[in-house]
N, C-alpha and C positions, 0 to 999 in steps of 0.2 A: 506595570510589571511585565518583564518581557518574560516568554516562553520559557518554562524550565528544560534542561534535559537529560536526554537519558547516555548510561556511558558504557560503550560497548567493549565488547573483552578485550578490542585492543587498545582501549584508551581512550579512544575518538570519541565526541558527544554528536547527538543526533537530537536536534529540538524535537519533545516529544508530541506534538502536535503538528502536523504539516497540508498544505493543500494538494488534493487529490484532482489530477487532472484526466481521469478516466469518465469518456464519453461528453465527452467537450466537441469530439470531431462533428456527431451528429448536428451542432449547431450551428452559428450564422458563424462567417467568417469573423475574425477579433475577438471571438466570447471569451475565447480561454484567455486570450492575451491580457484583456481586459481585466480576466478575475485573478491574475495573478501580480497582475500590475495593484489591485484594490487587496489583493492580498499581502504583498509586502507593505502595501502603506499602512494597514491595519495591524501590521508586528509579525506577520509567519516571517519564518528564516527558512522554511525547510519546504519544498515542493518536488512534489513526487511524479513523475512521466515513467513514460513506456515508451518502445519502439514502435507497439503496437496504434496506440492511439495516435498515430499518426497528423503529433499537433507539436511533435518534437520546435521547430523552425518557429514556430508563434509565439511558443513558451519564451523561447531564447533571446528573441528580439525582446518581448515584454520586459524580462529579467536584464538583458543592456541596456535598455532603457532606464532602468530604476538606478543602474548603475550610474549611469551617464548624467542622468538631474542630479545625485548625490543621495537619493533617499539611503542606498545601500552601496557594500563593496562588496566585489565577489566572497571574500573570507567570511563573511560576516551571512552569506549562506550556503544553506544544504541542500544541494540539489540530488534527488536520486532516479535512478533509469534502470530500465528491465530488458536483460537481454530476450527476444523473443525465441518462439520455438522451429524458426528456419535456419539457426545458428548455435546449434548444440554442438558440433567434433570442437575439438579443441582448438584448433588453428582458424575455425570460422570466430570466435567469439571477439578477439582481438579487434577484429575488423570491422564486424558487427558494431563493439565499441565506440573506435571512431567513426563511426557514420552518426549513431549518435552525436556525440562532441560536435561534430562541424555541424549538423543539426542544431544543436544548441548553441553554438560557437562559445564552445567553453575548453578548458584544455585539460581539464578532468572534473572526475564525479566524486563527490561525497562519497556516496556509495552505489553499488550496480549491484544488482540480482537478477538469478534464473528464473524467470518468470514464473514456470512452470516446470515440474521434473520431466518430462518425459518433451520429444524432438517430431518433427514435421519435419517430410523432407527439403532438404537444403537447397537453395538458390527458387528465382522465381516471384511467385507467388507467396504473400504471408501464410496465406489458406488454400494450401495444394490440393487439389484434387484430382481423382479418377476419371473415366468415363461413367461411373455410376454417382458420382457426386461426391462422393465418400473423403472423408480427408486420406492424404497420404502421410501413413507415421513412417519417420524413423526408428533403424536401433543402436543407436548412439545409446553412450551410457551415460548419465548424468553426473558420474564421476569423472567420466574424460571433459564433459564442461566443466565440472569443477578447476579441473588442473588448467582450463582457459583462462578461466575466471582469479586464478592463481597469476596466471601470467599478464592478468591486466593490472594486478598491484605492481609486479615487479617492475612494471613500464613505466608506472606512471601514471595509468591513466587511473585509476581510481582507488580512493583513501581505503576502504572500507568494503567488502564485497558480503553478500547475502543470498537468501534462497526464497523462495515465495510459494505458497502451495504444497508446500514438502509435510509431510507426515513422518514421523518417532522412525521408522524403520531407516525410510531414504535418509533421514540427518545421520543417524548409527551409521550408513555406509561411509557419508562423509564423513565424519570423523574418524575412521577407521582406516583412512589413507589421506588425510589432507595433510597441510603443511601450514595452512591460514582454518582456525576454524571462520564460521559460520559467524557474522556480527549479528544479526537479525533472520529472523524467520516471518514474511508478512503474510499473512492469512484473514480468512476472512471471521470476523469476531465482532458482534453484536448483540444485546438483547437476548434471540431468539436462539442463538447460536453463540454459546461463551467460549467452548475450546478449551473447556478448563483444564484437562488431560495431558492437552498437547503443550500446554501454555505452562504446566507445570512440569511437562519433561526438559522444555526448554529453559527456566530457568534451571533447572539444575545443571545441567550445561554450558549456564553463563551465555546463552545466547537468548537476545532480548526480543519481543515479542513488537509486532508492528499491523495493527488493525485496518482492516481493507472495509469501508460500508458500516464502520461502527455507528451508523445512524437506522442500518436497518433497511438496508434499499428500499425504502417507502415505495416506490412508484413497481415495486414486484410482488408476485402475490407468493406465499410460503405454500409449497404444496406440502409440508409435512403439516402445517398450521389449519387448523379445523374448526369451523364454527363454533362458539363465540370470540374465536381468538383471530379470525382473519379481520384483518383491521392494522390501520398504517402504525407505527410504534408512537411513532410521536403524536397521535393522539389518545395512548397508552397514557402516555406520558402526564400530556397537557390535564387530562381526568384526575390521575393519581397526586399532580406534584404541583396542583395551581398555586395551592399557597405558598409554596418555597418559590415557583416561577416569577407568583405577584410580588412576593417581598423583593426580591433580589432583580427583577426588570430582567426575566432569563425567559428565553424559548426553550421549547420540549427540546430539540435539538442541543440546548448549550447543557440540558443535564444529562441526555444521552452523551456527551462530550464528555462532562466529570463525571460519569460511571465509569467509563474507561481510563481517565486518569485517577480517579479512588484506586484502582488495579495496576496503576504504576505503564500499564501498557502504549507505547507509543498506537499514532494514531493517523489517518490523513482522511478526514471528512471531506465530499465533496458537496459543491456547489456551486448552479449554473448561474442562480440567484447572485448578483454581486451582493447586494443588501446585505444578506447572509451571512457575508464569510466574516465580519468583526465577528457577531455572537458566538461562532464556532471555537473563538479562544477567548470568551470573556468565562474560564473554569476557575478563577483562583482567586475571585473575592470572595465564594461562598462557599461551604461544606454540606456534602451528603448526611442524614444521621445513619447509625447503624438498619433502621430499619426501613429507610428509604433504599439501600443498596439492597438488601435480601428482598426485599421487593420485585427490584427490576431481575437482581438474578436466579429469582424464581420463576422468570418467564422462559428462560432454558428450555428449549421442548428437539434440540437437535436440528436448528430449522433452517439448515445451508440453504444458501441461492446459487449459488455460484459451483455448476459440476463441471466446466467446461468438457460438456459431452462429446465435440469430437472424439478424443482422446481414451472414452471406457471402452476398456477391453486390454489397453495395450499396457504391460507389465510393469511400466512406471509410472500410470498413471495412479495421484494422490489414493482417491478414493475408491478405487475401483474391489 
């Protein structure tokens, strides 16, 4: 069965499952290429990069590669990319864009997103800094990246544009002068952390929800998570759901994967593990019961990882 998916307000579909190539840089040269290469052969269509992660160029080889044996054709995936935060004015994003692309060496994107609401200053360094070490923000408004990111459909260069890290307030701004709403909003949503709130303002808005770490970043510790509950999720998991894991030949990880498809919510699991990445879409010869899902989403305790702390203090950031 190939990948279902999901269909965004403008029509377009996004397989709702995709590989997540965040923190792949830290590895050996090839890792990423490799898992993305083992991940098209294994059925993803949809692989998700940043500017940031600076493995743009590895990905993209991999991905002409698969093209070039025949496994795949470019249409036939979803490739998406995240504008970073040194290219928030309006007339940097464009550009920003393609630098991407020819990174990728692709001639457009599925879809593109603001990584982040709020700007670092422009040109340089990804992570500008002071004499005091301190990041340098911009105040670019997120709305004038918006209308960039408007003018990247109009080019051409990408199907579908999105936001990432935005809260109920900052999407109300967008919508309140765009011209393209919002396809997607990706956040971080796990376990520990459901987002129920934000996840249910966005669908009312018709904009679709897209999970960053839906496994639970195992290898971080939850500071809001308190003894007996610090402990990795997927061995939450493997405790509570051996018997559904033994029957159905699933790791704790492929039902952390169908808890979040139970919730309809797109998704992009990572791992460095190639092994791994078939089980992470083996979701759809099995069923959760009703009381297997109130289970996991009674583990809820508000337990973000991910503050990108530079950024507290300055008036766009998410969480602040």
């Amino acid at each position: 069965m190939g990948v279902p998916s999901l269909t965004f307000n403008n029509g377009k579909k996004m397989p709702i499952i995709g590989l997540g190539t965040w923190n792949f840089w830290q590895g050996e040269s090839g890792q990423v290429g490799n898992a993305v290469k083992t991940a098209i052969e294994a059925g993803y269509r949809h692989i998700d990069c940043a500017h940031v992660y600076k493995n743009e160029e590895e990905i993209g080889q991999a991905i002409r590669d698969k093209i070039k044996d025949g496994t795949v054709k470019r249409e036939d995936l979803f490739v998406t990319s995240k504008l970073w935060q040194t290219s928030h004015s309006r007339t940097a994003v464009v550009t920003a864009l393609k630098t991407t692309l020819k990174h990728l060496g692709l001639d457009y994107l599925d879809l593109y997103l603001i990584h982040w609401p709020f700007g670092y200053k422009e040109g340089g360094d990804m992570f500008p800094r002071d004499e005091n070490n301190k990041i340098i923000l911009s105040n670019v408004d997120y709305c004038d990246t918006w209308l960039g990111m408007q003018d990247a459909v109009s080019h051409g260069l990408a199907r579908s544009i999105g936001v990432s890290n935005f809260n109920t307030k900052q999407i109300d701004r967008i919508l309140s002068m765009c011209s393209i709403v919002p396809a997607t909003n990706q956040v971080e949503c796990h376990a520990f952390f459901n987002q129920k709130s934000l996840i249910d303002y966005c669908t009312s808005k018709k904009i679709t929800v897209t999970a960053y770490a839906p496994l639970g970043s195992p290898n971080r510790l939850y500071e809001k998570i308190t003894a007996p509950l610090l402990f990795q999720l997927e061995e939450w998991v493997w405790s509570h759901f051996k018997d559904n894991a033994k029957s159905f030949k699933m790791s704790p990880r492929t039902i952390l994967v169908k808890h979040k498809y139970f919730w309809n919510y797109g998704q992009i699991p990572r791992s460095r593990a190639a092994g791994k990445l078939p089980n992470n879409i083996k979701v759809f010869d099995f069923e959760l019961t009703t009381e297997e899902v109130k289970a996991m989403d009674a583990l809820d305790c508000n337990g973000r990882v991910y503050l990108e702390g530079d950024g507290i203090g300055h008036p766009h950031h998410s969480f602040s």
